[in-house]
N, C-alpha and C positions, 0 to 999 in steps of 0.2 A: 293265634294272634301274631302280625306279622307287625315286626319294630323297625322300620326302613330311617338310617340315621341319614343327616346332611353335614356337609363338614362344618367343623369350627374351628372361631380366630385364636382362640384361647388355645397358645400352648400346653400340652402337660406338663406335670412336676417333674422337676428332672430326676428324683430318685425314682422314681416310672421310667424315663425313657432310658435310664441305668440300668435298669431291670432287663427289661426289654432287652438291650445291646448286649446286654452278658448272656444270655439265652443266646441270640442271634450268632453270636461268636463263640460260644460254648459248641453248638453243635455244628458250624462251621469247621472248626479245629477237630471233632470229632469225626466227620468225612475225610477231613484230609488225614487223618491220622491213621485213620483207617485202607488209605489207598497209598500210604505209605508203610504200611505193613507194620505197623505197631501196636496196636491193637489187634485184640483175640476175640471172638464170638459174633456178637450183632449188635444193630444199636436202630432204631428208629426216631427218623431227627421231628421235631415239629416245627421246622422253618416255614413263618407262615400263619403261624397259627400262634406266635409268642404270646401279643399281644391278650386273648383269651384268659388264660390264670392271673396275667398283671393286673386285668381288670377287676375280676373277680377277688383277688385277694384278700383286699381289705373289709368283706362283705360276710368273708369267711373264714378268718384267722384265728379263731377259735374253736370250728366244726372240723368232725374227722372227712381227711381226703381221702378218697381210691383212685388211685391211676392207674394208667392201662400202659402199656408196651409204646404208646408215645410220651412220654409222661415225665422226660427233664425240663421241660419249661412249668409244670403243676411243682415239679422239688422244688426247682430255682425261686420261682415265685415266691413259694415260701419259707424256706430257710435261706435262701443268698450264700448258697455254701459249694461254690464250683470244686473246689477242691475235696471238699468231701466226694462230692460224686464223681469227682472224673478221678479220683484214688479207688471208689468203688469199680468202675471201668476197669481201673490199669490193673487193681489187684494189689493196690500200693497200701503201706502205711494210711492211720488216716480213715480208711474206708468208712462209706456211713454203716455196711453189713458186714464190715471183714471181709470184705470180696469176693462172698460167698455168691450174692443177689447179681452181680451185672449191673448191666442195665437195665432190666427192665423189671427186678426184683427188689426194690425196697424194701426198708422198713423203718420209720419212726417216729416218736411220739406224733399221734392225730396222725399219721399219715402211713397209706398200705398202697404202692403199684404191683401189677401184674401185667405179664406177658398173655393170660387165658382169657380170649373174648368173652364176655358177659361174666362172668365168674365176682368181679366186682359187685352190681346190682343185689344179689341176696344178702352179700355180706352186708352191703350198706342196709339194707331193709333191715338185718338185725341188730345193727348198731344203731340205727337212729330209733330204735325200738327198744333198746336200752333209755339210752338218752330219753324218752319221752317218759318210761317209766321212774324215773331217777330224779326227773322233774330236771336237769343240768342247764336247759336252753337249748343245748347246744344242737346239730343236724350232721346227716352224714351228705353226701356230696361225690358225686359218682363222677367222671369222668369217662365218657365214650365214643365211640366214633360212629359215621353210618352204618356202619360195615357189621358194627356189633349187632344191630336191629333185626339180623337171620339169628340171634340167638337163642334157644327158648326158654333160657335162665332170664332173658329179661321181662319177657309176658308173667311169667311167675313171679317174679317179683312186683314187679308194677301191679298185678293183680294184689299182693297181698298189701303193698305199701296203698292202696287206694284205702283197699275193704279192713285194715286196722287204724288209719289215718296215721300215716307215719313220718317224719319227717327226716323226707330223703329228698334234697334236689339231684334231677340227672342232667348235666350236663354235658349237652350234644356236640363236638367238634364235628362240623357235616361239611368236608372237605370234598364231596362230590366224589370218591373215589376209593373202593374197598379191596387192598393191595393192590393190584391190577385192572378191577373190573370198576365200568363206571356205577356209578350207586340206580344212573336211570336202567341197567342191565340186571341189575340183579334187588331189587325194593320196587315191590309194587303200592301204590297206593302212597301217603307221607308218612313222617315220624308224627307232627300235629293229630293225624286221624285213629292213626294207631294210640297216639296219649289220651285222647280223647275217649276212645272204646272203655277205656277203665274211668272215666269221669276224671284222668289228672290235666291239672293246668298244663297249658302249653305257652311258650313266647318262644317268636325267633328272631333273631336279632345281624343284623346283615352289615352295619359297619363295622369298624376297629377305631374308633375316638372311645379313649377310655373312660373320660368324664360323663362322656352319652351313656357308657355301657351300663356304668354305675346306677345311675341314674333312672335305666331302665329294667336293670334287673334287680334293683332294693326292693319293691317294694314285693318282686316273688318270694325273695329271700326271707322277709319280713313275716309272708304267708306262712311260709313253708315253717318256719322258726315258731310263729307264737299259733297257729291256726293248726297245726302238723297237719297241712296238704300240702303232699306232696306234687312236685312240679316236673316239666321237662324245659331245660332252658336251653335252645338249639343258636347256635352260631354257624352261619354261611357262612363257611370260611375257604381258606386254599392252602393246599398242600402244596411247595414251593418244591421241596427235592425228593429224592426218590420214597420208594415203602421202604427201604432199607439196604444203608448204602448206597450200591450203585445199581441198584436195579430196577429204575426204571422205564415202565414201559411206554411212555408218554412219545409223542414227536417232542421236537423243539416248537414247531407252530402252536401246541396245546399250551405248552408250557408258558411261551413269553409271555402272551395276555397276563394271564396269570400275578408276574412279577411284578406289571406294570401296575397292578392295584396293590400290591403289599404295604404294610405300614412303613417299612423303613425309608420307601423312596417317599412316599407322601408328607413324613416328619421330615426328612430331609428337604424338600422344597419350603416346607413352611417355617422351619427354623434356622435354615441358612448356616452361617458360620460355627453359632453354638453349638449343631448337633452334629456338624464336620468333628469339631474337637470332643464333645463326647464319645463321639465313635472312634474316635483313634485314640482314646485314653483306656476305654474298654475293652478294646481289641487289645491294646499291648497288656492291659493285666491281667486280662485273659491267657495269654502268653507264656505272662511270668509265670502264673498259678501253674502250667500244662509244666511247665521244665521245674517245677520246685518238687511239683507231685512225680513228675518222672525220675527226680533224682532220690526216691525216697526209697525203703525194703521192703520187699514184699508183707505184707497185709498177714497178718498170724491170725488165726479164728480160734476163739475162747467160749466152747459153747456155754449155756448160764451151770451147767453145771459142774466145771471143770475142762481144763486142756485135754483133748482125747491125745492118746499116745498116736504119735506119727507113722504112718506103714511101712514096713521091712519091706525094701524091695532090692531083691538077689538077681545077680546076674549070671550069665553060664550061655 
């Protein structure tokens, strides 16, 4: 089932479009930081794709997350904690893992990302399998991309979460494009026919007005929560900047279209002056947060059983 939204006049809440903009400019500052040579490893931004967890949030603030290796906009959404993660990045004081995790390795309370395609999917299949046995409510809540759909940790899952009725939403980011290759090069057939072969629901949902999204995905959620069937909830979306960093294989011609339907220009046309000055309040605390976390010591890791003694390292 295909959810084709049309726009509407009703502004969102501005602690939404708060949301949004700190995501937006979290991973803005994390590009350039990165091409400024301060930052160490990798980072995959989800510019583009904010909106998605904003929506979702409130439908889920209580069910376990998995994220995947795009997956600062799923933390941000839910803890609003830039400083924790970009001290997790820097290595700084602060960190959500000790700086152990990165980027793409969290960990906490209800919430698990990873860098390993599908790797998520089983774990959720047996967390929401907990939960249903524990009677809790609560659901586990995957986070994917198209790209993850070549993996065979997800048939397996999806096969068992159908055939024990488990309550797992998966959440599709289908950005059209899996690191480099388009998703029509390399997926054959949809992600709807493939949900479908194991009997689980499917909706996909092709705006970014957040009030619609809700609206349209409660009452999956709802399924999936008191029914435990499990669901796939796919967003056509766009991936704005590269797979990571600067490496993009795109033209500039692929890409503008692209921009030009993003949510930030679209809120910006519709709310005018308001959302001029939200954005430059977020952007400069975003800022602050980057130089407060930068001026902070290095991140000390205290595994739960004890400080391990530090490595002798001899020179000669």
């Amino acid at each position: 089932m295909t959810a084709v939204q049309g726009d509407t006049n009703a502004p969102p809440e501005t602690s939404d479009v708060e949301v949004l903009l700190t995501i937006r400019h979290f991973e803005t500052l994390l590009l350039r930081m990165f091409g400024e040579g301060r930052l160490n490893g990798t980072t995959h931004t989800c510019l583009g794709q904010e909106y998605v967890p904003v929506a979702l949030e409130p439908l889920i603030a209580d069910d376990f997350v998995l994220s995947n290796h795009r997956g600062h906009g799923h933390y941000l959404a839910r803890f609003r904690d830039p400083a924790g993660l970009l001290a997790e990045i820097m290595g700084r004081a602060g960190a959500v893992c000790s700086g152990v995790g990165g980027s793409q390795h969290l960990h906490r309370d209800g919430f698990l990302s990873t860098g390993v395609q599908g790797q998520s999917l089983p774990v959720a299949v047996g967390i929401g399998l907990h939960h249903k046995r524990t009677g809790s409510g609560r659901i586990a809540v995957a986070y994917v991309g198209d790209g993850t759909w070549g993996e065979g940790a997800v048939y397996e899952a999806l096969n068992m979460a159908a055939l024990w009725r488990v309550p797992v939403l998966v959440v599709v980011e289908h950005n059209g494009i899996a690191q480099s290759t388009p998703t029509r090069l390399q997926m054959a057939g949809s992600i709807a026919d493939r949900a479908a072969a194991f009997g689980v629901d499917f909706l996909e949902i092709t705006g970014h007005d957040l009030t619609e999204i809700r609206e349209l995905a409660a009452p999956v959620v709802r399924r999936v929560r008191e029914e435990h069937r499990p669901a796939v909830l796919q967003f056509t979306t766009r991936r704005l900047g590269p797979h990571s960093k600067g490496d993009d294989t795109r033209t500039a011609e692929e890409v503008e279209p692209l921009w030009a339907l993003d949510w930030h220009a679209e809120l910006s046309a519709r709310m005018g002056e308001e959302f001029s000055r939200l954005d430059e309040r977020v952007r400069a605390e975003v800022q602050r947060v980057a130089e407060e976390v930068d001026a902070r010591p290095p991140a000390e890791w205290e595994p739960a059983g004890g400080r391990l003694p530090r490595p002798v390292v001899s020179g000669g």
